[in-house]
Structure formats: C-alpha cells, structure tokens
N, C-alpha and C positions, 0 to 999 in steps of 0.2 A: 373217288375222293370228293368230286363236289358234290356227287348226291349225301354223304355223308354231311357235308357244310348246311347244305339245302334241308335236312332231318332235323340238325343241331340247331339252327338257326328256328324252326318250326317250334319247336319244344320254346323253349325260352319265350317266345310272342304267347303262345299258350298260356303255360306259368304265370305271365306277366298279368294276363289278362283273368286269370284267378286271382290275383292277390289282390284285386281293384273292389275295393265294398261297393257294393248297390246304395245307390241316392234312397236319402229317407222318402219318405210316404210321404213327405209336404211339401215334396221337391226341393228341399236345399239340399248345397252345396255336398259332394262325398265328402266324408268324414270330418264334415262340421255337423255334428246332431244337435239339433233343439233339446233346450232344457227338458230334462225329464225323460228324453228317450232313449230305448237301448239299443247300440247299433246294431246290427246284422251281419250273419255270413257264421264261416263256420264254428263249431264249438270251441274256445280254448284263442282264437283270437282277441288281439289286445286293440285296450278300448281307444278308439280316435282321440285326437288332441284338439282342443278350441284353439283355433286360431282367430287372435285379436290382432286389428288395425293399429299400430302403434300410434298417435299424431309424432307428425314432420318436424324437425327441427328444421333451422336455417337451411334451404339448401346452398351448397356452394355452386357458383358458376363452371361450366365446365372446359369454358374458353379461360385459357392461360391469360395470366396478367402482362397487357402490354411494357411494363417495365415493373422496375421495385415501387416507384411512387402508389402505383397502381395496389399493386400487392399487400402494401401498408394501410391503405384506404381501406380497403374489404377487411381486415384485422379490427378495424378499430370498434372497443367494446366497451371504452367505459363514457359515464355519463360527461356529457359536456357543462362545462362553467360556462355562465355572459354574465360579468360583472365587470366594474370599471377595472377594477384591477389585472382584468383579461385586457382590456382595451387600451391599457397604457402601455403592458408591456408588445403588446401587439403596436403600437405604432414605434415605440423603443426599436425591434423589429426591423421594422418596413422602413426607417429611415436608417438604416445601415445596411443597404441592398450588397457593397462590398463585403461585410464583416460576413451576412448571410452565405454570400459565393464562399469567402474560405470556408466557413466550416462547411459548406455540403459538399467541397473536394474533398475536404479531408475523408467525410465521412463516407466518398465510395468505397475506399479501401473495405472497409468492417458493417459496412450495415446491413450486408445482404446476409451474412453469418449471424447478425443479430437478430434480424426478423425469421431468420429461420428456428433459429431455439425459442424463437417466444412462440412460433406455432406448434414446435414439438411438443411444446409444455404448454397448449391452447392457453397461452397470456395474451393480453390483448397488447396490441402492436404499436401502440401509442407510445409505450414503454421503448420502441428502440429508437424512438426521438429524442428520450430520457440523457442523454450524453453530449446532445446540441447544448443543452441547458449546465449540465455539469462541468464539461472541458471544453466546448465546442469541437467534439471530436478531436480532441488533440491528445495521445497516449502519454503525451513528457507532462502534461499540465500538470503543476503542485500547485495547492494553495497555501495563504499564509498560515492555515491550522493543523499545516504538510499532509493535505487528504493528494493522495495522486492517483493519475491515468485516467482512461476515460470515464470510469466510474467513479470518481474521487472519494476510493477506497481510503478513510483514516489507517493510521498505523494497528492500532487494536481491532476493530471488527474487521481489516483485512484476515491477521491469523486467526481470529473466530472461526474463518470462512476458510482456512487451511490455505492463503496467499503467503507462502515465504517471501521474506525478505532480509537478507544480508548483504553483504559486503560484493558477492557474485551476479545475484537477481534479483529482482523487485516483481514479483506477480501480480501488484497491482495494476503494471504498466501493460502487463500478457494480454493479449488480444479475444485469448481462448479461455483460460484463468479466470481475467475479470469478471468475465462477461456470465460465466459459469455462477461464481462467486455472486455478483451481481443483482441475476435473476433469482438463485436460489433465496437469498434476501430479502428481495422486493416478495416474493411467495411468501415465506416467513411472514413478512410485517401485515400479509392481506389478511391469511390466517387468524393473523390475532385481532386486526380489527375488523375485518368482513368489508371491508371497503376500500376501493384504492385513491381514493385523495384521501384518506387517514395511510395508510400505506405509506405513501411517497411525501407525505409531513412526515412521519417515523424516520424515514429513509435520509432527509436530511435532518431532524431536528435531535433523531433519538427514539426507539419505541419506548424511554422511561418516560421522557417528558411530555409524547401526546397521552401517555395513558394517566397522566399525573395530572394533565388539564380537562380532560374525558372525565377524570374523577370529582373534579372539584364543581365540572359543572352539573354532574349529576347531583351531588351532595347541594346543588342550589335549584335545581330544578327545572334548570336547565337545559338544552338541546345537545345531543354530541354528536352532530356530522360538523366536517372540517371546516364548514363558513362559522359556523356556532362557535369554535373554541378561541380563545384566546393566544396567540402565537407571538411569539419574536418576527420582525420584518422578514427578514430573510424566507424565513417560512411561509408565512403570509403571502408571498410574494411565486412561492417555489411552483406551485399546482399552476395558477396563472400563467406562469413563464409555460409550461407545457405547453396548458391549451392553446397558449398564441402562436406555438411552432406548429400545433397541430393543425389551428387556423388556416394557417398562409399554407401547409400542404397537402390539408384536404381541399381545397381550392382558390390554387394561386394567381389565376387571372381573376379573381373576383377583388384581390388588393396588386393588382397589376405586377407580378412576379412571374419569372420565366425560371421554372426550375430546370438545372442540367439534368439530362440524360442518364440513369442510371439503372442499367441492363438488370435483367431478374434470373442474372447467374451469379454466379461464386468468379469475387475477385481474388481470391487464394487457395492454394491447395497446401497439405501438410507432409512433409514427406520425412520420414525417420533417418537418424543420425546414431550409430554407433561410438564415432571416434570423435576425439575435439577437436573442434574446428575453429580459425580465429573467424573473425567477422567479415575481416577485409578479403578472405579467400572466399568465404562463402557465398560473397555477395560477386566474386570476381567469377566461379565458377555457375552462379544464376545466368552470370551475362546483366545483372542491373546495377543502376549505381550505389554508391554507397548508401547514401541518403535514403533510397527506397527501402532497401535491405533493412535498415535500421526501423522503420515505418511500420514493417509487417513485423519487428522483432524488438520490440522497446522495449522490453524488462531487462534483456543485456547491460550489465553497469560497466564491462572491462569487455578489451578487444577480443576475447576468447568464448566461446560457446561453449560449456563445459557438457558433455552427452550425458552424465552421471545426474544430472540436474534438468535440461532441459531435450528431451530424447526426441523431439520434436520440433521443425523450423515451420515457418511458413513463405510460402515463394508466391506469385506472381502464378496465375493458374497457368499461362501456355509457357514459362518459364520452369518447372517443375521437374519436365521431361530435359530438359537441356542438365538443369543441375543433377540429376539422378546419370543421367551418361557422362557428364567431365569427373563425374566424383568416382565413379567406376574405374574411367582410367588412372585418376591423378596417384599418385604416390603417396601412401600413406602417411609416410615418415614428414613429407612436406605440409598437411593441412594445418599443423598447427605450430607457432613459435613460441608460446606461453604458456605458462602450466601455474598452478596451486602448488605455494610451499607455506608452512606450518612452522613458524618460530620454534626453534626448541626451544627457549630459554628467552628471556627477558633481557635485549639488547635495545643498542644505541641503533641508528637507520645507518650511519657508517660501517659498525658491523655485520650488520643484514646484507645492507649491498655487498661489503666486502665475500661473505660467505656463499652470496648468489651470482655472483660477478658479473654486478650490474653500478652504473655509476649511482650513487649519492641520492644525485638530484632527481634524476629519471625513477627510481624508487620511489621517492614521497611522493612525486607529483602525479604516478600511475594509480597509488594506490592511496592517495589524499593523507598523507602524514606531513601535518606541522615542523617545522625545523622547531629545535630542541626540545620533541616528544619523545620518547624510546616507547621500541616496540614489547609488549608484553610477549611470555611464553603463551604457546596454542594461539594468537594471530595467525589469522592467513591473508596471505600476499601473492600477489600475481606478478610470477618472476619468469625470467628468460627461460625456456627449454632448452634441455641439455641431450646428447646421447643416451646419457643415463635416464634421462624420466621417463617414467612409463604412459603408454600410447594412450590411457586414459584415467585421469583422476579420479579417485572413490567417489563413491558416494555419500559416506559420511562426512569426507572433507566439504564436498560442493556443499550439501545441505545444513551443514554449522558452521558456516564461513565466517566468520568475523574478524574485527578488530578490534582489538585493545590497547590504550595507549597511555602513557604517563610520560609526567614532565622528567625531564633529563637535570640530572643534580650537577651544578658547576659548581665545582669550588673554590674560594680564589682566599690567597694566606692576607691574616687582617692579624692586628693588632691588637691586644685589650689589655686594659689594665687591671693587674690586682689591687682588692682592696683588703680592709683590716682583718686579720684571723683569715683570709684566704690559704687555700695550700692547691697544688695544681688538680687534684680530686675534686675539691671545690668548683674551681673554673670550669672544669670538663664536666661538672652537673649540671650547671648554667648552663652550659648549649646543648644539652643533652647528647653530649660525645664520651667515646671511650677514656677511662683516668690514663690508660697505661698508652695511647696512642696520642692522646696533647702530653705525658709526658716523654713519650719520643723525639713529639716536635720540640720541644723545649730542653732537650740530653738533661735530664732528670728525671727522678721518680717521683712515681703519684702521690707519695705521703709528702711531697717536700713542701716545708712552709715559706710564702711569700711575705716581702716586703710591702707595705702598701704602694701602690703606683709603679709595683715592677711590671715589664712588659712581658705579656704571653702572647707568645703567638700558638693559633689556630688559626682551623682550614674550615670556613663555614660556607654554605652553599652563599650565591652572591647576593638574593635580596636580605638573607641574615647578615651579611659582613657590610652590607649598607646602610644595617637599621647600627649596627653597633659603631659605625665608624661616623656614623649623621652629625654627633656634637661629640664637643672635650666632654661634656660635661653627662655621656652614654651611661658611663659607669654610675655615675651617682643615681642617674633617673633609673638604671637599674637595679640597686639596691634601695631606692624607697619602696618597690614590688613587694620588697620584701617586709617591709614596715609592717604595722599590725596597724588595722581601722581607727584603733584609739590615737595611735601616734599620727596616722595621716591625716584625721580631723584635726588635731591641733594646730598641724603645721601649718594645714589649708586654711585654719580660721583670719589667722592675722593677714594673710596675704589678700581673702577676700575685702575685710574690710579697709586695708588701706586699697585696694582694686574700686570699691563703692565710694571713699572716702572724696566729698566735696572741697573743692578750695577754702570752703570758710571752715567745715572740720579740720581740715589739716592747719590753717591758722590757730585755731581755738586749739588745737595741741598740741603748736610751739609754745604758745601762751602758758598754756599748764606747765610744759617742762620747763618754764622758763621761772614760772613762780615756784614749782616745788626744789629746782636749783637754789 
C-alpha cells in the first residue's frame, strides 16, 4: 500500500514538472514572453499571459488601531479648510471643554457603528464626526425647523429616505435607520456634485439651492468650489464647524484636549424580537436602566415595542446574552401590557376610554389628545391589553399608525329673535340647522310664521351661541348681512361723515338747520 502512495505521489511531481515551459532564450521570467516572441513546449498549448505590476495604492497598516480615535484618523479623506471661519468655530470649541465631554459621552454609544459603515462603503470618516455638529450626538435632538435625531433628518427627505414616522416610531431618532438613511444621502449629494464640502452645504442647505448658486456663478464666470458660492450663514458656517471637530481630534494635545477613551469595539449588539415587548420589561430583562435602554432605542414614541415594526432592539453588547436567556424563560403572555387599537368610528375620548376601559385622562395624555378634540375613525391609540388581544399587533396597524383628530361640538340652548317675514325654516337656515329639528325645539312646524321679536330657541355649538347672544342688538347686525352693497353704502355714508365731522362742521349744520327752520 505505501509502495503504491510512493508510485502515486512520483507520477504527479513528474506531470507537474512537464507542465512548467522552458525560460525564453533571453532569459526572462517563465511565461512572461518578450514582445514578439512565441512561447515553447508542446503543440496545442495555450499561450502565457503578461503579467503587469499593478502600482500600490494606500497601504493600510497592519497593526490594529489603538482605540476608535485612532481608527478615525487613518479614515480621514477629504481635503482640509484653514480659514478664519475654521478658526472661530475652533475656538467656539475649545472654550467649552464641558459641552465637548458631553457630546463625546454621548457619542460612545453609536460612533463605533458609524465608522464602521463609512468604511464598508470606503467614505471618508470625517463624516462620522458629522453628528457632533448636528445634535451633538443626542438621538431626541429637534430643531426648531422639527429636523430630528442625530442626523437631523427633516420630516420630508426623512420618507425620501424610507424613515417612517407616525404616531408609534420616529426613524429619524433609529440609531441604525438614520445612520443608513444618513450616509446613503451624503453618497447621493457627492455623486451629484463630485465634491464633499459641496456635499455637506447640500446636506444642510438643500441639493436645489447649492445647485442654484453653482449655476449662477457659472452663468458669471465665476468659480463653483464651496468657498466660491454664495450661502446663507448657517451654511457658511456648516463645513468649518466640521473641520474644527476634525481639528481638535486629529490632534488634541496640540489645542490642549484630553479626549476620553473610546475602545475600537461595538458598544451594541442587535438581537431579534418576535413578540411585543413594553420598554420598561425590556430594559428590566437587559439588566439596564431605563434611561440607557431608551438611549440605544430612541425612535420608541409609546412604552411598547411593537415586533411588527421594529423586529430588532439594540442592547448593551455583554448585556445581549443576559436579555436573550430572561426572555427565553419569561412568560410570554407577561412581556407586554399595551397593544394598538384602531377607532372604529369617530368618538368623543370619554367614549374611547369608555370602550377600552381605560380612564379619560390617562387616554389623552398617553396618546397626546387635547381635551375637547374627538378621536376620528381609523386612529390608532395605545390602549391597555386585554385577554383578548392578540400576542402581536399587524403590520399594517404599526406601519399606518396615526392620529386624527377634530374639535368636539358643545352645544348649549341660546335664544334668538325673529325678525320681519321670518318663519322657523328661515331661522334654522341662518344657522345652518335642520327646519324640522329647531321646529321641534320650538313644538311647532317649520312652515310656521313668526312675529317679529318672538323668541326661538336653538342649540348652537357655543362660540356660535356667543357671537349671537354678544349684543341686543345681534339680530339687527345680522340682518344687515343680508342687505345688498347698494343699501350698506348708504347707510355707511352718513355715519362716516358725521364719524369725520369737525366741531366747527357740526356748528355750521345747526346753523343751517336752524336757518332753513
């Protein structure tokens, strides 16, 4: 048997050493032939291939990065700014060494997840400093023009970007979402202009409006890199604020900063959720507090996690393993106490609650409804769980969740007087009510003729029954509406002039009547 191995193994070295071409005649390399030559060996074999030296790009190091600071540094690709307006907001900066510390706690949570997609997608890594500048790393951040989370995603190029938001979640605030959303945009905006300080002017100002001032300076003759254009402050200002964070952490003892420690692992891990979960259990079965829980999961607007919508949580990476075994054992029926209901029908919030057997007050204020708004039909609301609801809300509920809401009609009985040729059809067209329902309230019928100055009563909602009841004198001012132009110029004329009329006119026109007396 091993003389057999020892035959088998011969052959093959053999073979091997036929298949090897003979070096050309001018001694290069096997099977790189000199132009013009034809290689050798036997009939029917195929011709060598020229192999070319490629040149090197960047190499990368092959020593790991001492932390994410490190990591960031080696990423960074685009050209640098030095202009004053680097240098202000760079000392802006440096003279709020406090404001600096929060946002780079906040921002251990998420930045290592952000430098890592801008390397998947070779962006340069300057970009995930980009959110110091926007929120200071803070996921709840709104501004006043309601752009939110750390991207301060507006409402419209969020859904652009497929970020739901209703009534349930907000994925501007999504950690994973945004960021996705985010980057995919800043890509977009380079695309269009080939340049990332035009980019990141787009990304705040608008890709209509840098392309609008790119055109007008071309149409003058203009230069169109980002110092050249013409911008709004804010703009102006936006690239600058970059570079000065970039500043201070591509090298922060040189403006005397000590940046915190920020490891070049994953602060989070993601682990999948079938069932619904409230917040306060999910953060109870991490083992962390609420407040963290929240941190890693900010697009939650209500204490329930809905799985139909968000099938994915983020934890605490050595925290991960802990929530994936309490949730194994816990009890299914206990993870969640809140569920999605869907207004049939257009109610008052007493009758909501009543129907969901939840108080009143605890209703609006869960789900933000006004006292006396009424809920419209197909609202959704986040109501108690029952026996009855089922273990996990659809999908179509989570993802159209909304609210709809309208004012609540009071109506309180008021008084009005008829006037000439009235009959109660009449009155009941003036408030645009039914004839045969004000002649209920009044035990008469709708063809029935009034006296001037009889009393009708009607049920009018109560800012109408307090325009009508405001003066004695309602009725009259409500029938000169009806007057015709030519008649209200008239009546208007004399009153202005005696309204304009001088002390010495109004003598001069006793005077007159006194002579033509």
């Amino acid at each position: 048997m091993k003389l057999l191995h020892v035959l088998a193994l011969g052959a093959c070295v053999w073979l091997a050493g036929c298949a090897v071409p003979p070096k050309e005649a001018d001694g290069g390399a096997a099977g790189t032939p000199t132009a013009g030559a034809t290689p050798t060996g036997q009939a029917g074999a195929m011709p060598a291939v020229a192999v070319t030296e490629l040149p090197s790009g960047k190499v990368a190091p092959l020593a790991a990065p001492a932390d994410l600071w490190e990591r960031i540094r080696r990423g960074f690709a685009m050209p640098n700014l030095d202009t004053d307006l680097v240098r202000q907001q760079q000392q802006w900066y440096l003279s709020r060494p406090d404001y600096i510390d929060r946002m780079v706690e906040r921002s251990r949570l998420y930045l290592f997840h952000v430098v890592e997609e801008l390397e998947l997608r070779g962006m340069p890594t300057e970009l995930a400093l980009l959110p110091y500048v926007e929120s200071a790393f803070n996921p709840q951040a709104v501004s006043s023009a309601k752009a939110a989370g750390l991207w301060q995603f507006m409402p419209g190029t969020g859904r652009d970007f497929q970020l739901t938001q209703n009534v349930l979640r907000d994925e501007r605030r999504s950690v994973l979402d945004s960021t996705r959303a985010a980057l995919d945009y800043l890509q977009k905006l380079h695309d269009m202009f080939g340049d990332w300080h035009l980019a990141l002017a787009a990304y705040n100002w608008g890709q209509g409006n840098v392309a609008k001032a790119i055109e007008r300076n071309r149409a003058a003759g203009l230069p169109t890199g980002y110092l050249d254009l013409n911008m709004p402050a804010e703009t102006r200002n936006y690239v600058p604020k970059l570079q000065a964070v970039k500043n201070i952490i591509a090298d922060p003892k040189l403006y005397g900063e000590m940046l915190p420690d920020i490891g070049n692992h994953p602060f989070f891990d993601t682990v999948d959720i079938t069932r619904d979960i409230d917040v306060e259990m999910a953060a109870r079965l991490t083992g962390v507090r609420l407040e963290d829980f929240k941190a890693l999961n900010p697009s939650q607007r209500k204490p329930i996690i809905f799985a139909a919508g968000t099938p994915q949580i983020l934890l605490p990476w050595d925290n991960a393993a802990v929530f994936k075994k309490n949730l194994a054992a816990a009890d299914p029926t206990t993870l969640a106490s809140w569920t999605a209901w869907v207004a049939p029908s257009t109610m008052a919030t007493r009758e909501a609650a009543r129907q969901v057997s939840m108080d009143e007050g605890d209703l609006r204020e869960l789900n933000g409804v006004p006292r006396g708004m009424m809920i419209k039909q197909g609202s959704t609301l986040v109501v108690p769980r029952n026996g009855k609801t089922p273990s996990a809300v659809a999908p179509q509920v989570v993802d159209n969740a909304h609210l709809a809401l309208a004012p609540e009609v009071v109506l309180r009985r008021t008084t009005v007087r008829a006037r000439r040729g009235d009959t109660i059809a009449l009155v009941a067209a003036r408030y645009d009510l039914p004839a045969a329902t004000v002649a209920g309230w009044n035990k008469t019928h709708a063809s029935a003729a009034l006296k001037p100055g009889r009393a009708v009563v009607v049920y009018l909602p109560v800012r109408a029954g307090r325009a009508a009841t405001a003066s004695p004198r309602a009725g009259a001012k409500a029938s000169s509406r009806h007057a015709t132009p030519q008649r209200a110029q008239r009546r208007a004329a004399p009153a202005k002039a005696a309204h304009k009329a001088t002390p010495a006119r109004k003598a001069a026109g006793k005077a007159t009547t006194k002579k033509r007396r």
